[in-house]
N, C-alpha and C positions, 0 to 999 in steps of 0.2 A: 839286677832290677832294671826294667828300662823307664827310659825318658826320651819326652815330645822335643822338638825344639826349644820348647819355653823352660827346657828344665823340669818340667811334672812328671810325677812317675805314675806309673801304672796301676801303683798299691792304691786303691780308692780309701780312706778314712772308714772303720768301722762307724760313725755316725753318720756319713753321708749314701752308705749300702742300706743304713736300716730305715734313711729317709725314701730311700727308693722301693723297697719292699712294701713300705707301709704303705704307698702312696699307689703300689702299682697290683696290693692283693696278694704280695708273695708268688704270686709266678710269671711266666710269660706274659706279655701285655697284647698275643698274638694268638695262642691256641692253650695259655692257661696252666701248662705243665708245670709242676714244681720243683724241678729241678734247672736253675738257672745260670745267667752267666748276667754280666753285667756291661753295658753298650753304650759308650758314648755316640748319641746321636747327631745331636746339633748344638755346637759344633763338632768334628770327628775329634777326636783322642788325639790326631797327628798337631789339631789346629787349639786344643784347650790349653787355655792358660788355666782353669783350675777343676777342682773333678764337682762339678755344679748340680745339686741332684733331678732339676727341672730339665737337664740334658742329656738322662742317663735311662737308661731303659732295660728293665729284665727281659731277658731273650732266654730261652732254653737253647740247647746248643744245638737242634735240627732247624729251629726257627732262624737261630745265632748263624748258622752257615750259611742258608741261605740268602741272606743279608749280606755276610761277609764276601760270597763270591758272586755278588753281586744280582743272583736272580731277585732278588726284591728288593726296592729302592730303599731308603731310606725314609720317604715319604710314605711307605704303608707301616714304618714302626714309627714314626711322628703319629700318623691317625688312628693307631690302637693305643695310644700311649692318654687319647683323649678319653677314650675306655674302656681300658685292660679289661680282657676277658676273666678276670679274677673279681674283679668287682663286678661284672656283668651277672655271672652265676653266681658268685657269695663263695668260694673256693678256690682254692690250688689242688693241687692232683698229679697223683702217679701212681706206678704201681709196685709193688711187692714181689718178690719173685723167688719162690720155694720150690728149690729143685730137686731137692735132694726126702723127701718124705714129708711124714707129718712134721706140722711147725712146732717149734715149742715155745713160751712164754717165759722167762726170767723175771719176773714183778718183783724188783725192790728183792728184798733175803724170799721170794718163793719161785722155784723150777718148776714149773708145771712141763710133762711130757704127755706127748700120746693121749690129749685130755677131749674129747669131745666140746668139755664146755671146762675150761681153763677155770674162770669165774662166773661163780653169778651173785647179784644180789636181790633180795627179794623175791627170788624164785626166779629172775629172769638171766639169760645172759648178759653178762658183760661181755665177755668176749667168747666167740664159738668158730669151730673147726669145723669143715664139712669135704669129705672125700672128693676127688676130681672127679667132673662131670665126663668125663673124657679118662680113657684107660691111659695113664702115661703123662695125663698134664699134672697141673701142680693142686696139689691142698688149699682150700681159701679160708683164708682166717678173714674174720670180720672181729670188730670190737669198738669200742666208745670210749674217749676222753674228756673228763671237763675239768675246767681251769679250780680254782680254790672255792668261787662262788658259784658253782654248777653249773655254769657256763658251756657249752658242748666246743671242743677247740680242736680238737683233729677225730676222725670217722672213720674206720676204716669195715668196707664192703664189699666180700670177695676178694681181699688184697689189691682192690684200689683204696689209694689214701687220700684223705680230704682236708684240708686245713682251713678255717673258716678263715675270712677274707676279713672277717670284723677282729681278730684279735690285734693285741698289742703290736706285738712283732712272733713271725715264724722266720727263722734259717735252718738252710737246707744246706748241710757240711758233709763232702760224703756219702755215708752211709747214715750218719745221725742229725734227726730232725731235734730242733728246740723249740719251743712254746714260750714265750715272757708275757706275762700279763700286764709286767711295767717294768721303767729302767731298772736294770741288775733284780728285777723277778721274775727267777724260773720257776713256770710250774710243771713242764715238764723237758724230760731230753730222753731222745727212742733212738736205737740204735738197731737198725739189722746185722745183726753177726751171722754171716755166710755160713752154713748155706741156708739154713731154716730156721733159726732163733729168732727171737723178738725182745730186745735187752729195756726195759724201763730201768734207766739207772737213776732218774730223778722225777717226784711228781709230788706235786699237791691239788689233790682232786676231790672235790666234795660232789656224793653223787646218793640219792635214797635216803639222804640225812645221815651217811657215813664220811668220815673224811680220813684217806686213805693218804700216806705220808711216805714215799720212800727214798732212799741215798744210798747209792751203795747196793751192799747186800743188806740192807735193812727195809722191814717193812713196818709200818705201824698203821691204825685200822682205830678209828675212837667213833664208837657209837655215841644215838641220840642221848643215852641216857648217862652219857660220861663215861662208861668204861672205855675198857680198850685192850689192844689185842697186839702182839708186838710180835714179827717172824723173822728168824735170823737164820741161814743155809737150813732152809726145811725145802722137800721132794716132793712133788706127787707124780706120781706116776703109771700111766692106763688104767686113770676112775675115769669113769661117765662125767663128774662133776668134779674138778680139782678144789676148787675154794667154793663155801656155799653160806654167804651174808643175811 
């Protein structure tokens, strides 16, 4: 682990990364990407006596370089830090990348493969597949999540991903994105497992007056009128419509 002169280390405190997330929209404060890095600005990292979050700045790591080798001052991540382009458009962003075939869906205990339309409810999609535009590019999955109160909290459109800028807190770990609505509540954690999957291993999502619950390989599904519906290692595989609400 390293350390400045003053004895600080480089581990920034998990509450002073998610004052900076929250503060800067979850992604770059520069071109918005969701995949970050974290920047002491002013003062540098070498001169901090302590890791200050009004001194720290998400950088994605092409913004991040050029900062570090110097093609951009210091001074142009000071003046987007006045307003991150996350808070400018209302999202973070990036993309998805299925190389290898159709995608497939893991929702909680359900596998959808090969599904045109994974889910829908009320007749519409939730989430949908559509061939490459292009012979040889990739598959685009599109889909929608909302937080526990219907809230819309990450987007996804053609495998760009969108994470609203108004939530709690997003981190971006990896390959798995998280969602908190508030301290220690998840409602959701997505994971891409290489090369084409799409893993919801946690979620609480109320969406059509359904509130859809999963962990693990479990899924649970409780309609308007109180029942409910509970899925544990269920398949589907090359229907038109995988799950239909």
């Amino acid at each position: 682990m390293a350390y400045n002169f003053y004895g600080l280390s480089r581990d920034i405190p998990a509450e002073i990364k998610r004052q900076v997330r929250q503060r800067d929209g979850f992604g770059c404060v520069i071109c918005g990407l969701g995949i970050i890095q974290y920047e002491h600005v002013d003062p540098e990292f070498k001169d901090a006596r302590q890791h200050d979050p009004n001194a720290i700045a998400l950088l994605c790591p092409h913004c991040h370089a050029k900062v570090t080798t110097r093609m951009w001052s210091k001074d142009r991540v000071k003046q987007a830090m006045q307003s991150p382009r996350c808070r400018q458009v209302g999202y973070a962003r990036d993309f998805f990348d299925f190389v290898n075939g159709h995608p497939s869906l893991q929702f909680g205990g359900m596998l959808l493969h090969n599904c045109t339309t994974p889910i829908e409810v009320g007749g519409r999609p939730l989430f949908q597949v559509k061939p490459p535009e292009i012979q040889g590019e990739s598959f685009l999955f599109s889909g929608l999540f909302t937080d526990s109160k219907g809230a819309v909290s990450l987007q996804i459109k053609d495998n760009e991903w969108r994470a609203n800028a108004a939530s709690w807190d997003v981190e971006i770990k990896g390959p798995t994105i998280t969602v908190r609505e508030a301290h220690r509540t998840v409602h959701l954690v997505l994971t891409v497992a290489q090369p084409n999957t799409i893993v919801v291993e946690k979620l609480d999502m109320t969406l059509g007056g359904l509130r859809f619950e999963a962990n693990g390989n479990f899924l649970g599904v409780t309609f308007p009128n109180g029942g409910r519906s509970e899925f544990t290692s269920c398949i589907a595989d090359g229907a038109a419509v995988g799950m239909s609400f």
